[in-house]
Backbone as CSV, one residue per row, in Angstrom:
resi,resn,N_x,N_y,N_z,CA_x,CA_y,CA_z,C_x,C_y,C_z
1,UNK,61.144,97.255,98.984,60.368,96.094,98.569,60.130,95.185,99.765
2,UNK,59.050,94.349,99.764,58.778,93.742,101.234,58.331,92.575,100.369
3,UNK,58.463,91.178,101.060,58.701,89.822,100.432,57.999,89.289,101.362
4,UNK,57.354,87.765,101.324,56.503,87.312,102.375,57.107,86.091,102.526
5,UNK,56.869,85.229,103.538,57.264,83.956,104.394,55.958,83.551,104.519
6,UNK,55.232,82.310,104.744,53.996,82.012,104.890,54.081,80.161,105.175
7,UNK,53.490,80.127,106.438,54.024,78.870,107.305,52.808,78.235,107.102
8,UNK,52.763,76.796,106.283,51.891,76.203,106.072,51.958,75.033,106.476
9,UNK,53.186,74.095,106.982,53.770,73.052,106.834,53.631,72.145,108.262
10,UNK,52.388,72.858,109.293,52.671,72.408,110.256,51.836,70.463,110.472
11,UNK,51.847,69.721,111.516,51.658,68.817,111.931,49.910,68.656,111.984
12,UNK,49.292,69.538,112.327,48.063,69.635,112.804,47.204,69.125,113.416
13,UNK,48.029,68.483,114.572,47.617,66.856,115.560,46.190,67.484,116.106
14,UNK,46.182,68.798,116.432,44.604,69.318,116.878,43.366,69.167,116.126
15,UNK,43.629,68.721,115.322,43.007,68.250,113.784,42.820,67.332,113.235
16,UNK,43.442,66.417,113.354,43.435,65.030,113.409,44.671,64.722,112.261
17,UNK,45.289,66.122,111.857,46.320,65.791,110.749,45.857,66.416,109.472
18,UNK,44.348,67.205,109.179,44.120,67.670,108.547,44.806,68.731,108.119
19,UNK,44.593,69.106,106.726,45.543,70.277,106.284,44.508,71.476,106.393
20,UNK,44.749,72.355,107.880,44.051,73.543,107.910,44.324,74.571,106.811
21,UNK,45.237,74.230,106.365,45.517,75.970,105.391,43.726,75.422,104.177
22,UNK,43.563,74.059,103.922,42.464,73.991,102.801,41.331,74.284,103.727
23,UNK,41.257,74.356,105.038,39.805,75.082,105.466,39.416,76.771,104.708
24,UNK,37.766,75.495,104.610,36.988,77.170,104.209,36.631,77.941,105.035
25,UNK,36.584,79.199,104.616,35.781,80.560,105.624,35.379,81.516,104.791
26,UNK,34.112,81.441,104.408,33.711,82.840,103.796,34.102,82.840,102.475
27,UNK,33.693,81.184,102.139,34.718,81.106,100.117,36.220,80.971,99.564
28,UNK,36.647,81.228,100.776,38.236,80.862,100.835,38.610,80.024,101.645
29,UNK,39.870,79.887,101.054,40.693,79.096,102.131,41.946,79.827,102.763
30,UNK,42.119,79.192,104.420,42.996,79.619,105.414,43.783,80.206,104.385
31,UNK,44.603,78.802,103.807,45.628,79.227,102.571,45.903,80.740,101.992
32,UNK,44.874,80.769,100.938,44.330,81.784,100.187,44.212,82.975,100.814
33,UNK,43.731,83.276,101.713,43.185,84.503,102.421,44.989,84.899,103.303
34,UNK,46.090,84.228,103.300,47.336,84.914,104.285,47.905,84.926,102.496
35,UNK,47.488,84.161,101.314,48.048,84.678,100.214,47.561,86.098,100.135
36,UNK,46.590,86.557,99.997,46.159,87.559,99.858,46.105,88.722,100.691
37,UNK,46.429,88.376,101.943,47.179,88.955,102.963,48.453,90.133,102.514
38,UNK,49.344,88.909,102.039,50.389,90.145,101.417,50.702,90.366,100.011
39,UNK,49.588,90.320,99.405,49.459,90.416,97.844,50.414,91.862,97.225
40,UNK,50.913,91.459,96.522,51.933,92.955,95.786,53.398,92.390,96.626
41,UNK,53.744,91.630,97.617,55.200,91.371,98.194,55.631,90.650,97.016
42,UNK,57.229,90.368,97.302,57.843,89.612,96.157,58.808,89.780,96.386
43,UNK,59.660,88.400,97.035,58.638,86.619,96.831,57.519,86.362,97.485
44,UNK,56.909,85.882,97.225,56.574,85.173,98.609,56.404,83.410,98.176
45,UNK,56.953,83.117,99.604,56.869,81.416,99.756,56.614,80.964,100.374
46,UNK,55.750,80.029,100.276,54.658,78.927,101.030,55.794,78.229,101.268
47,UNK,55.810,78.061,102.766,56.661,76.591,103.061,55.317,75.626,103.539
48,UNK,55.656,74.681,102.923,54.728,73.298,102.622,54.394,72.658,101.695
49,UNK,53.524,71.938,101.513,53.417,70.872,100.504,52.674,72.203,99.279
50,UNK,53.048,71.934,98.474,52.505,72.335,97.038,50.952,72.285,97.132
51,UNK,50.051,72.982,96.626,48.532,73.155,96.535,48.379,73.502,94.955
52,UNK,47.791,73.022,94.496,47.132,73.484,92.992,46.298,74.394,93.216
53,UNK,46.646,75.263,92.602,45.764,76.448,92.165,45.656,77.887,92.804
54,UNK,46.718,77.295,93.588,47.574,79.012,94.364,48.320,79.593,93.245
55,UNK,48.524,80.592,93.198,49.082,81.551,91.915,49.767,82.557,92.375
56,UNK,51.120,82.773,92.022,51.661,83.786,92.487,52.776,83.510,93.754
57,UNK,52.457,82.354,93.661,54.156,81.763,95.240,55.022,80.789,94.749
58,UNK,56.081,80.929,95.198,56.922,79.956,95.307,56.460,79.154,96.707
59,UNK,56.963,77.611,96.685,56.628,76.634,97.204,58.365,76.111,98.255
60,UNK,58.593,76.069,99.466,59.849,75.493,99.990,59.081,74.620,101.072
61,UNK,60.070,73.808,101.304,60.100,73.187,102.633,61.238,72.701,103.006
62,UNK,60.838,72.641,104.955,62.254,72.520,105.572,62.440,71.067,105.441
63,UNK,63.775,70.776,105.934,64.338,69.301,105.444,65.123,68.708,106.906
64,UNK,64.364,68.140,107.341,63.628,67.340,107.557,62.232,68.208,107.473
65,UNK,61.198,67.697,106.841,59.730,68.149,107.581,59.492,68.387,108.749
66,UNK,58.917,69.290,109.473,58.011,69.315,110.532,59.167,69.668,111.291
67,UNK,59.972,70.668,110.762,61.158,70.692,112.066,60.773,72.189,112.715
68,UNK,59.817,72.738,112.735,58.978,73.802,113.292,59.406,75.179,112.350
69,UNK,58.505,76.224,112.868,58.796,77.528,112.462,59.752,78.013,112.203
70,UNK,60.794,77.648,113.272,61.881,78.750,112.636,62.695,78.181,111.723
71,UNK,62.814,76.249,111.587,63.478,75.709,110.524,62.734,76.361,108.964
72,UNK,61.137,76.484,109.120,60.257,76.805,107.837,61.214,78.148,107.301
73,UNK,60.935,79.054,108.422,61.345,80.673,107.758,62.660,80.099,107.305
74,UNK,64.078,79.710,108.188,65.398,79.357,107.300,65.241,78.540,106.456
75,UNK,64.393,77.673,105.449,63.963,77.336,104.306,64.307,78.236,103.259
76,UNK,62.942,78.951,103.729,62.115,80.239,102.842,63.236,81.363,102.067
77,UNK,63.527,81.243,103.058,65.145,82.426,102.842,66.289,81.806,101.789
78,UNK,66.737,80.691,102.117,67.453,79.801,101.746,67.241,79.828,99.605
79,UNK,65.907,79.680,99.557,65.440,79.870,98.376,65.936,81.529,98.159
80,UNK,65.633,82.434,98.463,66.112,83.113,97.719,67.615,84.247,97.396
81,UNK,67.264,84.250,96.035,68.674,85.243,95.361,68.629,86.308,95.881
82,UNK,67.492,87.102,95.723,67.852,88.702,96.453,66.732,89.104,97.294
83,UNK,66.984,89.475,98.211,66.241,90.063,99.683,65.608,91.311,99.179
84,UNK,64.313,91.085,99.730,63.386,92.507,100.005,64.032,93.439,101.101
85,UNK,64.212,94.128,101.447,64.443,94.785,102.810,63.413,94.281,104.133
86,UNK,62.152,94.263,103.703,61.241,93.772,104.694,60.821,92.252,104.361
87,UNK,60.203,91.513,105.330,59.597,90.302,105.035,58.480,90.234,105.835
88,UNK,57.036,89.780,105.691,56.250,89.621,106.611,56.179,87.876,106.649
89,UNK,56.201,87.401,107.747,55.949,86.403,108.474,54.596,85.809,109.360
90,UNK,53.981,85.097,108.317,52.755,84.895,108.867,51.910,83.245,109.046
91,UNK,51.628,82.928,109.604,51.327,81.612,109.470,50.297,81.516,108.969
92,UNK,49.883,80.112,108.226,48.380,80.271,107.325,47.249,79.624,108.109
93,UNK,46.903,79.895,109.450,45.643,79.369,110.064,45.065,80.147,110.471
94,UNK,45.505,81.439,110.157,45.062,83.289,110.304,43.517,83.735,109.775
95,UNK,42.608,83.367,110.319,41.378,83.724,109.345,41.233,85.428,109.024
96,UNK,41.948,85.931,109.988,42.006,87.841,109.824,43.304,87.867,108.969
97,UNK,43.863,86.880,108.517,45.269,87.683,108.229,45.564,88.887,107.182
98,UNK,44.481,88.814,106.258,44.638,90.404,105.905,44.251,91.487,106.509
99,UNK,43.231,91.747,107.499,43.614,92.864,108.806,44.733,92.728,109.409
100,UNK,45.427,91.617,110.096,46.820,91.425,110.637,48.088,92.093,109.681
101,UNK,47.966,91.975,108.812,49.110,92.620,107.344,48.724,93.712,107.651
102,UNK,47.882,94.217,107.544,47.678,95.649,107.282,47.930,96.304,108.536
103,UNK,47.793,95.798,109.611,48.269,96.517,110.896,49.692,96.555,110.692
104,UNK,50.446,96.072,110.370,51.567,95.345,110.351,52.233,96.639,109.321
105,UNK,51.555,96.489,108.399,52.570,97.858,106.961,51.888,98.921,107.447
106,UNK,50.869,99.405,108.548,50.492,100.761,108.683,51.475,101.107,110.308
107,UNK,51.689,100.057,110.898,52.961,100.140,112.159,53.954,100.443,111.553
108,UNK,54.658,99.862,110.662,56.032,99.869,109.866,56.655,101.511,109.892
109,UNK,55.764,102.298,108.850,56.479,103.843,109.207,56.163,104.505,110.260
110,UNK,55.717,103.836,111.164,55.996,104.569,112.498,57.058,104.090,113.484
111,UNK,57.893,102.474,113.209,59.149,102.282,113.648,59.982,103.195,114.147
112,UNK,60.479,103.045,114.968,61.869,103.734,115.098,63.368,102.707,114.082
113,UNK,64.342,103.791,113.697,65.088,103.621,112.607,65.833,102.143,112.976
114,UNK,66.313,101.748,114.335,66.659,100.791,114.648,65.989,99.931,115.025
115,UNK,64.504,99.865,114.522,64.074,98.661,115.104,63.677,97.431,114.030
116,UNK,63.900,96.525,114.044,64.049,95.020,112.928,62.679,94.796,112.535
117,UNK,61.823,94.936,113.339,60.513,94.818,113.023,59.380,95.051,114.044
118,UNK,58.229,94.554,113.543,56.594,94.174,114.553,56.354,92.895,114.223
119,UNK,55.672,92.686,115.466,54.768,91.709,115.431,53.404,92.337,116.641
120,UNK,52.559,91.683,116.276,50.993,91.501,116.949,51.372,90.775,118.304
121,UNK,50.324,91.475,119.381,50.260,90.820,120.491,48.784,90.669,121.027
122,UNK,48.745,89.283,121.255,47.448,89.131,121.764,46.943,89.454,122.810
123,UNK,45.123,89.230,123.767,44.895,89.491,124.190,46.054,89.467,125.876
124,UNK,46.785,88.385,125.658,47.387,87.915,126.577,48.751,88.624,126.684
125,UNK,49.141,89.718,125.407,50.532,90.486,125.500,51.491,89.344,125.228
126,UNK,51.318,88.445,124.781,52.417,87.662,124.396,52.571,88.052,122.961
127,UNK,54.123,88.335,122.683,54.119,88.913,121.186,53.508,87.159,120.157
128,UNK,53.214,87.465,119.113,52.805,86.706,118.578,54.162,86.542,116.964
129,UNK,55.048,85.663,116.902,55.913,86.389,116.475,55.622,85.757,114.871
130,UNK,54.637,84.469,115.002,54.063,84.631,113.500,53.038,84.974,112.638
131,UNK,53.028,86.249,113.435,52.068,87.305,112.650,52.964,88.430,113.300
132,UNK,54.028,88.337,111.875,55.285,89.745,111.972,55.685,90.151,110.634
133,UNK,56.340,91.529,110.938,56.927,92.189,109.850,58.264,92.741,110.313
134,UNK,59.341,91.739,109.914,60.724,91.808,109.929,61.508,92.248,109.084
135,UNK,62.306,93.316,109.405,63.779,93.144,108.028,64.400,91.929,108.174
136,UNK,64.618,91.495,106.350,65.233,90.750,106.168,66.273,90.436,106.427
137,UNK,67.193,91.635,106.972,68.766,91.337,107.036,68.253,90.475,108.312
138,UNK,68.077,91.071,109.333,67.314,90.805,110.654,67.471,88.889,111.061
139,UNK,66.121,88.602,109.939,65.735,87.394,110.407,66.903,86.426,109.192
140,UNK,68.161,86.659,108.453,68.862,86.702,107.961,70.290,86.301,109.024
141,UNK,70.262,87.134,109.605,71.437,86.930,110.693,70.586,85.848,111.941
142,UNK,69.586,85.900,112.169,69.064,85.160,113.107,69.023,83.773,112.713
143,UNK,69.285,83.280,110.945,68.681,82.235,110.943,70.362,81.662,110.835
144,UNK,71.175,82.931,110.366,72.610,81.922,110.367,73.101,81.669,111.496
145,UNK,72.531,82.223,112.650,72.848,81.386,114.195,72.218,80.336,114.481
146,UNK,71.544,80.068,114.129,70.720,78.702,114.552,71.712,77.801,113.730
147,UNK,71.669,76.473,114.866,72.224,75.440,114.297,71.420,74.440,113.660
148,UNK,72.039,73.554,112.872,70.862,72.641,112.051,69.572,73.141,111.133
149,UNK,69.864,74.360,110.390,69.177,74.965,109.608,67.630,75.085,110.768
150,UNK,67.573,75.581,112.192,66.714,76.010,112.553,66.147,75.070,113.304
151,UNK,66.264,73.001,112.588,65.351,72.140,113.237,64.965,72.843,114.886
152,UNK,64.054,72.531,114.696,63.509,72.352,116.598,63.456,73.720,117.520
153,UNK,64.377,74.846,116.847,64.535,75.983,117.438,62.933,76.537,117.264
154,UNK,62.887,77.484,118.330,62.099,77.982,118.644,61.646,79.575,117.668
155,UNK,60.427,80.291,117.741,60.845,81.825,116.601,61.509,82.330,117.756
156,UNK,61.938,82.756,118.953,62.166,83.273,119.471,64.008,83.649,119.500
157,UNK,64.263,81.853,119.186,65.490,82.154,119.045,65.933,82.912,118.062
158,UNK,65.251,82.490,116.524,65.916,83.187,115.474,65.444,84.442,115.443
159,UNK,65.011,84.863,116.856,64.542,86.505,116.911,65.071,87.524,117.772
160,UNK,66.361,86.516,118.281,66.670,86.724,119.775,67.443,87.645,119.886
161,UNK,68.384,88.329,118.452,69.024,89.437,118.605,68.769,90.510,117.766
162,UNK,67.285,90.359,117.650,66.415,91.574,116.849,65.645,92.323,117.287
163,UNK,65.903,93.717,117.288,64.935,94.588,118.301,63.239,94.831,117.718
164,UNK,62.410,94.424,118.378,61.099,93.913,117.530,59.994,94.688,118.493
165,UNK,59.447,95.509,117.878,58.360,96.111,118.615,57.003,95.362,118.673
166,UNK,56.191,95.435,119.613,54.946,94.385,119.608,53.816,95.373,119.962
167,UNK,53.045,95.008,118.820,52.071,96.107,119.014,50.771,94.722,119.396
168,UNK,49.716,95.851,120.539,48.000,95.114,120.521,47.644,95.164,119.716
169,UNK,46.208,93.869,119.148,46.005,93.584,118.169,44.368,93.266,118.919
170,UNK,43.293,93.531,117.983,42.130,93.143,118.313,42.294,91.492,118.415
171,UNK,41.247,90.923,118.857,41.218,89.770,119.319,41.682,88.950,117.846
172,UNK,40.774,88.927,117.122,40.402,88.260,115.848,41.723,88.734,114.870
173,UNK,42.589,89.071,115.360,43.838,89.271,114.240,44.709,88.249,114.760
174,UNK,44.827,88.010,116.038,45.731,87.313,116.547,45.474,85.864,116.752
175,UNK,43.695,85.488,116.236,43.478,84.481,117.039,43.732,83.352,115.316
176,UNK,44.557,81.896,115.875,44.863,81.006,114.600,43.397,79.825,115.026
177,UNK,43.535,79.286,113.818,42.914,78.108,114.192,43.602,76.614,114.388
178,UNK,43.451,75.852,115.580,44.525,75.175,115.842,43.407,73.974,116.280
179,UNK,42.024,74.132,116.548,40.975,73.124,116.770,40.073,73.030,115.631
180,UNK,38.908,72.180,115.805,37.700,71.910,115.054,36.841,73.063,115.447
181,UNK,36.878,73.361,117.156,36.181,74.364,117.804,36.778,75.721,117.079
182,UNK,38.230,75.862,117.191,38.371,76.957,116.177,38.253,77.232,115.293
183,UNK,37.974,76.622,113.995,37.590,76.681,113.185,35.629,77.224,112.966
184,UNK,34.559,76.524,114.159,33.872,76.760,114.030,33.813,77.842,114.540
185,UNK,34.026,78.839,115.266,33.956,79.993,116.038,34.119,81.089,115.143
186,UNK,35.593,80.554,113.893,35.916,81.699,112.994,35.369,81.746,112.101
187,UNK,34.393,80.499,111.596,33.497,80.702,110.625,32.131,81.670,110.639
188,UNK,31.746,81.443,112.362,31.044,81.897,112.621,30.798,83.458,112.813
189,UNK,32.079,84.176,113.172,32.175,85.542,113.116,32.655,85.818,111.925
190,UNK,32.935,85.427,110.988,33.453,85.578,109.547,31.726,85.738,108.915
191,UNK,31.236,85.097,109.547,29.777,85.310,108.645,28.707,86.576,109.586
192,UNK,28.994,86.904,110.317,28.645,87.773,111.181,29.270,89.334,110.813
193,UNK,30.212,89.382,110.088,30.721,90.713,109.537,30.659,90.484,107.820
194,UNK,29.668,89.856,107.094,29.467,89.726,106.069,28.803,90.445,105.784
C-alpha cells in the first residue's frame, strides 16, 4: 500500500503571501491536480490550512506553522495509526505533478531491494527531494532524529540516512511554481499540450 504526504503549508513571500496551491491551470487547481497525482494512496494528508471541497484527504499541520518541509512531513506521519510501506512526497505548486507520480511508481519496481526510495532530479541534477517516493519506515526513522518535531530542519536532513535513488526528470515535472512569472509560463504550456 503506498500513502501520500502533500506540502501545502508554505509562506509564499514570492507571491505576495498568496495561497498557490488555489492557483488555476487548465480548470484546476495546483491543490487538486498533486491530489490527483496520487489518487488510489491511503492516507493521504494535506499539511495546511483546510480547503473546502477537496475530497478524499486528511488535513495536518506542523506546530508551530511555517516550520518548513521536513517539520510538514513529521506532522503528516504523526497523524497516522498505520503506515503504508511506501509514501510519496510531493509539494502542491507541481503543475506536472501527475506525470511526476507516475515517474515515480513506474521507477519504484525497478529499485534495488535496499534502496528507501526516488526522487526527481532537475535540469540542474539536484535531487529534488519534494517530488519523492519513500518507504515509510525510511522517512519514519528520519523524522525521529530530528529534533523539535523537524522545525527548521532541512528535507535533507530527515533524508540523511536513507539510501534514495534520483532519477532525470523532463523539465516540466520538476519545475514548482514559486513566482507570478511562474505561474504564467505554466499556464502557458499547460495550454499548449491541450
Amino acid at each position: 500500500m503506498t500513502g501520500a504526504i502533500l506540502l501545502a503549508g508554505g509562506r509564499a513571500s514570492r507571491v505576495g503571501g498568496a495561497d498557490k496551491t488555489l492557483f488555476a491551470l487548465a480548470g484546476t487547481t495546483l491543490l487538486q491536480r498533486a491530489v490527483d497525482a496520487v489518487a488510489g494512496a491511503d492516507p493521504i494528508t494535506v499539511v495546511g490550512d483546510p480547503v473546502p471541497g477537496v475530497a478524499g484527504v486528511a488535513w495536518a499541520r506542523e506546530d508551530p506553522p511555517f516550520g518548513g518541509p521536513a517539520a510538514a512531513a513529521v506532522a503528516a506521519l504523526a497523524t497516522w495509526s498505520e503506515d503504508p510501506e511506501w509514501t510519496y512526497l510531493l509539494a502542491c505548486d507541481l503543475p506536472e505533478a501527475v506525470a511526476a507520480a507516475s515517474r515515480l511508481a513506474d521507477a519504484r519496481p525497478l529499485l534495488p531491494r535496499e534502496t528507501d526510495g526516488v526522487c526527481l532530479s532537475a535540469a540542474d541534477s539536484r535531487p529534488q527531494w519534494l517530488i519523492g517516493l519513500y518507504r515509510t519506515a525510511a522517512l519514519r526513522r528520519g523524522a525521529d532524529a530530528l529534533p523539535n518535531k523537524g522545525q527548521d530542519a532541512s528535507m535533507r536532513a530527515l533524508l540523511d540516512d536513507a539510501a534514495i535513488a534520483v532519477i532525470a526528470a523532463p523539465d516540466p515535472e520538476t519545475q514548482d511554481v514559486d513566482t507570478w512569472e511562474d505561474l504564467s509560463q505554466a499556464r502557458a504550456r499547460l495550454e499548449e499540450t491541450r
